[in-house]
VOGU-3710 file (C-alpha; in Angstrom, 3 decimals, decimal comma):
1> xxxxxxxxxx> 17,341/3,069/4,961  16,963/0,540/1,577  13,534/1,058/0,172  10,877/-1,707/0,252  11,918/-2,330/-3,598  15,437/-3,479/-1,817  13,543/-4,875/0,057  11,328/-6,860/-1,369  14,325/-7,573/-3,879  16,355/-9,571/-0,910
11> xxxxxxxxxx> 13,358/-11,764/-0,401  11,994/-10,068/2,989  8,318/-9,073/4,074  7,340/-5,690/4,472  4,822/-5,147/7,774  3,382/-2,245/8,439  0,445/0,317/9,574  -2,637/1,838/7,571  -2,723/5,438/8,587  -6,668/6,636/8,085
21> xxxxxxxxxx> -6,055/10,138/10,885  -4,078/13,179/9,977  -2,524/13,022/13,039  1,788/13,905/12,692  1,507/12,397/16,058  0,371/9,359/15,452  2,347/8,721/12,070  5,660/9,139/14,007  4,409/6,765/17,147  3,560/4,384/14,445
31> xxxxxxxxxx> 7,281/4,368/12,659  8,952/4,432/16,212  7,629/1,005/16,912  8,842/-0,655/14,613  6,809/-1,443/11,108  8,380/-1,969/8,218  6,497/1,044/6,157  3,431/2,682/6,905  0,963/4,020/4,258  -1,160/7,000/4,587
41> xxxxxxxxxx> -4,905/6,400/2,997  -6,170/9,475/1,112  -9,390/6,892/-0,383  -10,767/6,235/2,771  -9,161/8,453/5,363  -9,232/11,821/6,277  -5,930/13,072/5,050  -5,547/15,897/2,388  -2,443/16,752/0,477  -1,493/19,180/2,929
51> xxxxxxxxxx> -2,406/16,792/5,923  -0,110/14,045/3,831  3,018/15,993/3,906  3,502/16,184/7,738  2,578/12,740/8,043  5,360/11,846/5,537  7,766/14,242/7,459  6,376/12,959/10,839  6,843/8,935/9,659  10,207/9,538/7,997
61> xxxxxxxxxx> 11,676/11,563/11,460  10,150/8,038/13,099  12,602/5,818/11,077  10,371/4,790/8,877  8,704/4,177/4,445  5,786/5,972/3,463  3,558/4,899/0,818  0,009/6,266/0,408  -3,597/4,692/-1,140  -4,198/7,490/-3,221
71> xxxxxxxxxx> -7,829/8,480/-3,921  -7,885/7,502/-7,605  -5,910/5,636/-10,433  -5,046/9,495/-11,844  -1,982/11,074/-12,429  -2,529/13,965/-10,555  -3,281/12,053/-7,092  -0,422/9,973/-7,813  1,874/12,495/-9,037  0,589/14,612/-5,416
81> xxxxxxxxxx> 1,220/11,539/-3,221  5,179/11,114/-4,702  6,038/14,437/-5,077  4,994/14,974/-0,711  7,748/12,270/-0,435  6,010/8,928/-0,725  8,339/6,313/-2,222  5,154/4,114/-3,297  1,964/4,348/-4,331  -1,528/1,922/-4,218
91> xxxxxxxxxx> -3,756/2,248/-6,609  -7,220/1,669/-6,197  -9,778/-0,104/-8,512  -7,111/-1,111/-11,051  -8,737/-3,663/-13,307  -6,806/-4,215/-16,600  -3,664/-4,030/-18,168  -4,267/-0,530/-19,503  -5,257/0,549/-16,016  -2,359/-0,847/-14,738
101> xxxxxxxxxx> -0,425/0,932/-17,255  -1,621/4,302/-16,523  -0,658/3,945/-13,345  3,130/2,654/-13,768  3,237/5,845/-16,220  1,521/8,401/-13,817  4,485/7,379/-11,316  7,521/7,341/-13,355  9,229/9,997/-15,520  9,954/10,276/-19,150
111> xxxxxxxxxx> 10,780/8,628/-20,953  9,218/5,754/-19,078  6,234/7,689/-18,094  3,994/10,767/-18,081  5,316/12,107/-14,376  5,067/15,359/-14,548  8,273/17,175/-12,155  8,160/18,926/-9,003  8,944/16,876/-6,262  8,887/19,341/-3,726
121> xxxxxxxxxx> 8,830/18,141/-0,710  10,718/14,670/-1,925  13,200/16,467/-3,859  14,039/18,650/-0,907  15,085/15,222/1,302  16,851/13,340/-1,175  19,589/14,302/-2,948  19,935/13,049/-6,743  15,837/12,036/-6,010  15,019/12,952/-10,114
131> xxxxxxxxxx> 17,623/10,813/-11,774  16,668/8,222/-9,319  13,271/7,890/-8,461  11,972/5,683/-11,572  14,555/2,852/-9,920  13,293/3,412/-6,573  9,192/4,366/-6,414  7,051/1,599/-5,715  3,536/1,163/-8,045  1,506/-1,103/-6,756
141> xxxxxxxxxx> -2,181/-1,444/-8,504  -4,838/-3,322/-6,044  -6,415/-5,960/-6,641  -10,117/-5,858/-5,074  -12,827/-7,121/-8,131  -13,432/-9,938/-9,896  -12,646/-7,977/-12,979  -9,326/-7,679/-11,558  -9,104/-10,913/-10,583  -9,395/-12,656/-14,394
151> xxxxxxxxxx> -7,375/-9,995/-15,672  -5,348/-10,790/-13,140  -1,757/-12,086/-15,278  -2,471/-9,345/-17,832  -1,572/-6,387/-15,016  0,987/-8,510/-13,773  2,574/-8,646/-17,252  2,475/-4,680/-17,172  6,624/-3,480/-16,793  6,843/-1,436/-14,043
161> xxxxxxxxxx> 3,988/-2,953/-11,808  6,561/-3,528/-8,324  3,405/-5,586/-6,461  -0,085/-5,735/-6,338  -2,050/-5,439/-3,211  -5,248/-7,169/-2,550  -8,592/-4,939/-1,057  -10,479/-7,762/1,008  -13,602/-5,936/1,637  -14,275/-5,222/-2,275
171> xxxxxxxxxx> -12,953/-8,116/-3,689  -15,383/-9,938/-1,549  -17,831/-7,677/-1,778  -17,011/-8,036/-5,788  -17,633/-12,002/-5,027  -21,056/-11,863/-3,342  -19,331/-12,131/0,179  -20,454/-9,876/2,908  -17,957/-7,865/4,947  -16,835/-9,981/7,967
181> xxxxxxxxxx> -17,558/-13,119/6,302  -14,794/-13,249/3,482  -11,434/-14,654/4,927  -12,951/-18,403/6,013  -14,918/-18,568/2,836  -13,496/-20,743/0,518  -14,271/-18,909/-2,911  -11,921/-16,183/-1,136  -9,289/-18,420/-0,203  -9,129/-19,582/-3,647
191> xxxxxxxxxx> -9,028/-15,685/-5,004  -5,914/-15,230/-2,511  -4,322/-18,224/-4,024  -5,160/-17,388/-7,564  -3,183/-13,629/-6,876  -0,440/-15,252/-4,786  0,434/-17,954/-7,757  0,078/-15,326/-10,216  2,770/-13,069/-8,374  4,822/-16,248/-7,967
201> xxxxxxxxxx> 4,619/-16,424/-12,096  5,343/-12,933/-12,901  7,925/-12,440/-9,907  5,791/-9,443/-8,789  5,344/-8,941/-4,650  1,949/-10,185/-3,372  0,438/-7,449/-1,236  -3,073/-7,702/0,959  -4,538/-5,960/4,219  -4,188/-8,392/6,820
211> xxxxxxxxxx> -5,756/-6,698/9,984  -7,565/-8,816/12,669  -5,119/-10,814/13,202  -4,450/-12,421/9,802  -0,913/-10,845/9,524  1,030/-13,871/10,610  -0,835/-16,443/8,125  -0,919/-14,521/5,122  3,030/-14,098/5,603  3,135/-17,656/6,153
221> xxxxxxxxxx> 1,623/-17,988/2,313  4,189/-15,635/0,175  3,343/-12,033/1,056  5,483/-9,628/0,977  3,310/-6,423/2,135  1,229/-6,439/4,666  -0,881/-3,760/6,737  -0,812/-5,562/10,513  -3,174/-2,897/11,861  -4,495/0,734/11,180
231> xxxxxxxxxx> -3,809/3,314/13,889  -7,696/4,041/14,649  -8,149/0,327/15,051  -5,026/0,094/17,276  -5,813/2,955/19,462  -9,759/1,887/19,893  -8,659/-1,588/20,526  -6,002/-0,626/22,644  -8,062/1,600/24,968  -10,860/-1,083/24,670
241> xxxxxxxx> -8,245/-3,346/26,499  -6,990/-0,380/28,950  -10,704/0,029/30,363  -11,389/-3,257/30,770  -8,432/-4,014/33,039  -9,918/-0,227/34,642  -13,268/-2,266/35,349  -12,227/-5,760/35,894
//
């Protein structure tokens, strides 16, 4: 399986599922249908380290990438997160070159980086994984204040940054936009345009959760990572659907 580096490098878009539950069950469901990657939140989900490696284990025997939010731009979250097998990591709250700089080193190995080694679980599945997981992990800072946002070409000029990936509800929140009112206003649309040209400049992937059905038009524009749906919003949506047919 190429890695969404390889990807992204041959010019295709990555589409995938945010993973907020624990659940081994639901991680491998979600890589059996289909996605691209998915990516296991440890900011705003309920996963633990120990809950993160049988999701990787479950989402890998599906067929599919793992990446993971982790909890904090820190090197001990990331370093967690890579060493349980992830092959990319998103970075929260990352809002300046330096930022952005800490991060690319907390993920990569001397002498690039600070890493530090024992990639338990990810050296166990991949063969020759030290020598080449600097060529191969994904960092990707997000993008989600307006700090972030006029910084924006400085953390894109940061070697080693693979993508950024835009957080809607604090970047709008960031803007004075209420959740559930960002994507139509125009103030955001101009923020998406201002990362997306940015990206285009540096030759960095464009990112961005695209839930609610925004998926299809924000592929349409340039990106190259997208979260489709999460698995608690597919399963309450789906049995949503399921009782209504029940009652109808």
């Amino acid at each position: 399986m190429t890695t969404l580096r390889e990807m992204w490098a041959d010019g295709q878009q990555a589409v995938g599922v945010w993973l907020m539950s624990p659940s081994v069950v639901t991680a491998e469901a979600a890589a059996r249908s289909g996605v691209d990657f998915v990516c296991a939140d440890l900011q705003h989900g309920v996963l633990d380290p120990m809950a993160l490696v049988g999701v990787v284990q479950a989402a890998l025997l599906g067929g599919t990438r793992v990446v993971a939010r982790v909890a904090w731009n820190d090197p001990v979250h990331i370093g967690t997160a890579l060493d349980a097998g992830c092959e990319g990591v998103i970075v929260p709250m990352v809002n300046s070159a330096d930022e952005a700089a800490a991060a690319v080193k907390s993920a990569r190995y001397a002498p690039i980086g600070w890493r530090s080694f024992g990639p338990l679980m990810a050296g166990m599945r991949r063969e020759g994984y030290a020598a080449a997981a600097n060529d191969t992990v994904a960092v990707i800072p997000m993008i989600e204040t307006a700090a972030a946002l006029r910084h924006i070409d400085d953390i894109l000029s940061v070697p080693g940054v693979d993508a950024v990936y835009i957080g809607p509800d604090d970047l709008g929140l960031s803007m004075g936009l209420p959740v559930g009112t960002r994507d139509e206003h125009p103030l955001f649309a101009e923020a998406i345009r201002t990362v997306l040209e940015a990206c285009s400049r540096h030759g960095v992937v464009a990112g961005t959760h695209a839930t609610g059905g925004w998926a299809a038009r924000r592929r349409e524009q340039g990106f190259q990572l997208l979260a489709a749906v999460s698995d608690v919003g597919a399963m309450e949506a789906g049995i949503a659907d399921e009782l209504r047919r029940a009652r109808s």
